[in-house]
C-alpha positions as CSV (number, residue, x, y, z in Angstrom):
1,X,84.0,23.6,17.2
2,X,80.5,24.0,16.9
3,X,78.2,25.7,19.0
4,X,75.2,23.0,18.7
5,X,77.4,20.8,20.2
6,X,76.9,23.2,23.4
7,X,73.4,23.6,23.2
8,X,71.3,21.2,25.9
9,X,67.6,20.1,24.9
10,X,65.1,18.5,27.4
11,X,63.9,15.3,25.8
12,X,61.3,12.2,27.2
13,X,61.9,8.6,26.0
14,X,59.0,6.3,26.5
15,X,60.6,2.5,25.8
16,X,58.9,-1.1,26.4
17,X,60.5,-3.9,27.8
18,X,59.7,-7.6,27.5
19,X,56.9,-8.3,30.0
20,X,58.7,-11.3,30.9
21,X,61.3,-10.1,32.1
22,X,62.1,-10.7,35.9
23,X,62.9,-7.5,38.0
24,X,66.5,-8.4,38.2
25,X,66.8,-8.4,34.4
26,X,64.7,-5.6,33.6
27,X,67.3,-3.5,36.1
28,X,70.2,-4.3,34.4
29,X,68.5,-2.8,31.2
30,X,67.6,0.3,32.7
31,X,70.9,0.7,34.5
32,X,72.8,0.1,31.0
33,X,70.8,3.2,29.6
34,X,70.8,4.8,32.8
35,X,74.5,4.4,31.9
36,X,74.8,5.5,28.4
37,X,72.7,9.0,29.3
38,X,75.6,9.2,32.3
39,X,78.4,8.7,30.0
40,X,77.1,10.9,27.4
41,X,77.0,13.9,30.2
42,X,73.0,14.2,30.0
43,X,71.3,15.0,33.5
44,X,68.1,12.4,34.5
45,X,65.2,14.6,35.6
46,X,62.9,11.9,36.5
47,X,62.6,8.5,35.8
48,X,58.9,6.4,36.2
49,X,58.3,3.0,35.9
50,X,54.5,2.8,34.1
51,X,54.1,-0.6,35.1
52,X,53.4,-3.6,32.7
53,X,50.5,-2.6,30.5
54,X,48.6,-3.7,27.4
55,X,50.3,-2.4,24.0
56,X,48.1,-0.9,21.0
57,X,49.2,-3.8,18.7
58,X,52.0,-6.8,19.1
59,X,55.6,-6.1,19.6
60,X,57.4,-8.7,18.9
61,X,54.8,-11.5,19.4
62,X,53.8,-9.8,22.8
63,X,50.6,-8.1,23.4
64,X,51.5,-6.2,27.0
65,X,54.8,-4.2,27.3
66,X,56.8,-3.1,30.6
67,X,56.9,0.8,30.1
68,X,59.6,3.0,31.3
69,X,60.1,6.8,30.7
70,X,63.4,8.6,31.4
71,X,63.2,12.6,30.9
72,X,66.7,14.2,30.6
73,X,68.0,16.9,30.1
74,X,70.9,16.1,27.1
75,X,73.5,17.6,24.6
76,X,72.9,17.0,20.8
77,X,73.7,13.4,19.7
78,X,72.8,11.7,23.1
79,X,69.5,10.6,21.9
80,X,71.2,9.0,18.7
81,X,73.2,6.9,21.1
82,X,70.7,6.2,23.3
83,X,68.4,4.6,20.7
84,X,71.2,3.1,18.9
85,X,71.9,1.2,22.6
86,X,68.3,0.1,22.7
87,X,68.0,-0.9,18.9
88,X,70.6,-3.6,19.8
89,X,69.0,-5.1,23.2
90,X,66.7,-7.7,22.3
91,X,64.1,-7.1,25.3
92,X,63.5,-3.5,24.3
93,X,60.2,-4.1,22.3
94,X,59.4,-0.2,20.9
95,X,60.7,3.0,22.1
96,X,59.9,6.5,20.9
97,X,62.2,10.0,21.6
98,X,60.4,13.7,22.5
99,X,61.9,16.7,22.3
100,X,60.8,19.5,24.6
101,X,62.9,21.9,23.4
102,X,66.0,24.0,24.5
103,X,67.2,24.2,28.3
104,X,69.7,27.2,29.3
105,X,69.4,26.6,33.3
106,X,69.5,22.7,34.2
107,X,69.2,23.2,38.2
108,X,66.1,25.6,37.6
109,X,64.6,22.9,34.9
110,X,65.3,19.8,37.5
111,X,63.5,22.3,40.5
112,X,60.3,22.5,37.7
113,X,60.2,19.3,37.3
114,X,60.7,18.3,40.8
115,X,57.4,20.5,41.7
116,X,55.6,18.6,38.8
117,X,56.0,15.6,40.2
118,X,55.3,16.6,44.0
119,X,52.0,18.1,42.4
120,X,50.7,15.3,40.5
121,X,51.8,13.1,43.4
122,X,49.4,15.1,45.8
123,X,46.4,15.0,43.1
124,X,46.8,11.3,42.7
125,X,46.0,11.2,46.7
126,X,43.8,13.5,47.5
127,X,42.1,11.6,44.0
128,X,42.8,8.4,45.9
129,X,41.3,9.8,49.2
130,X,37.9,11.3,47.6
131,X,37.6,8.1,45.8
132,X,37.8,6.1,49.3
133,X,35.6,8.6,50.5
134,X,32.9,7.6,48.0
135,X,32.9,3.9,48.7
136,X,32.9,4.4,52.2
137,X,29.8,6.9,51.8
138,X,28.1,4.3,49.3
139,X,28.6,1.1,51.4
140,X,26.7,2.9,54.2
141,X,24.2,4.5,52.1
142,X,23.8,0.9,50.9
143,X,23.8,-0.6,54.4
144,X,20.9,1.8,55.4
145,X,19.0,0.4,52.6
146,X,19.2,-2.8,54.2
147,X,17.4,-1.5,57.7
148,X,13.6,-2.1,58.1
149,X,11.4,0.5,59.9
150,X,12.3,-0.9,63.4
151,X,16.1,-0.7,62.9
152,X,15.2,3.1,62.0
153,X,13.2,3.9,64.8
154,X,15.7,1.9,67.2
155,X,19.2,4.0,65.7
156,X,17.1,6.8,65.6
157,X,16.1,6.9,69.5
């Protein structure tokens, strides 16, 4: 036997779906891969729905995808049969494979990659929260513009 079979790699797949697609059919998709990585004994680190956005160039005769990644953690050959699964569904549009490299400790890998995510999660809020902040700030810088003299004097004293 040999020993690459042994070896686990981290790897990110970045597919497109049909835009089309209702929700209902676009989960049966990802719980078919979801199955393939399952049955191929690869762990799921995180999975993120990108929403349905506009593609670089036409897939297919569609200009907007419905993007998906999956990040796992994998033995050698689980990509191949992952790819080969979404070569054959009609609705997956493009897909593209990364590998991160090799993984020796798959509970310490899923706790860095759980921290990654709580970390960008709390950026995109406090992001979200400044950015309220500034709109708030300009529509009353903006409503002050709108007083005269008198309504000056008269929130003044």
């Amino acid at each position: 036997m040999s020993t690459t079979l042994g070896k686990l790699r981290e790897y990110e797949t970045v597919l497109v779906i049909n835009p089309e697609l209702t929700d209902e059919q676009v989960g049966e998709i990802i719980d078919r891969l979801k199955g393939v990585l399952d049955k191929m004994s690869a762990t799921l680190l995180r999975e993120d729905h990108w929403g349905k956005r506009k593609m670089a160039f036409e897939a297919k005769k569609q200009g907007r995808g419905n993007y998906f990644l999956f990040h796992y953690v994998a033995p050698v050959g689980v990509v191949e049969e992952l790819e080969r699964t979404m070569r054959n569904l009609e609705h997956v549009h493009r897909f593209v494979t990364q590998l991160n490299g090799e993984v020796t400790d798959v509970e310490a890998k899923k706790t860095e990659v759980e921290k990654m995510v709580r970390e960008r999660a709390a950026a995109k809020a406090k992001a979200e929260a400044e950015r309220k902040e500034r709109e708030l700030a300009e529509r009353s810088m903006g409503d002050d513009d709108d007083m005269d003299d008198d309504d000056r004097e008269q929130a003044a004293g």
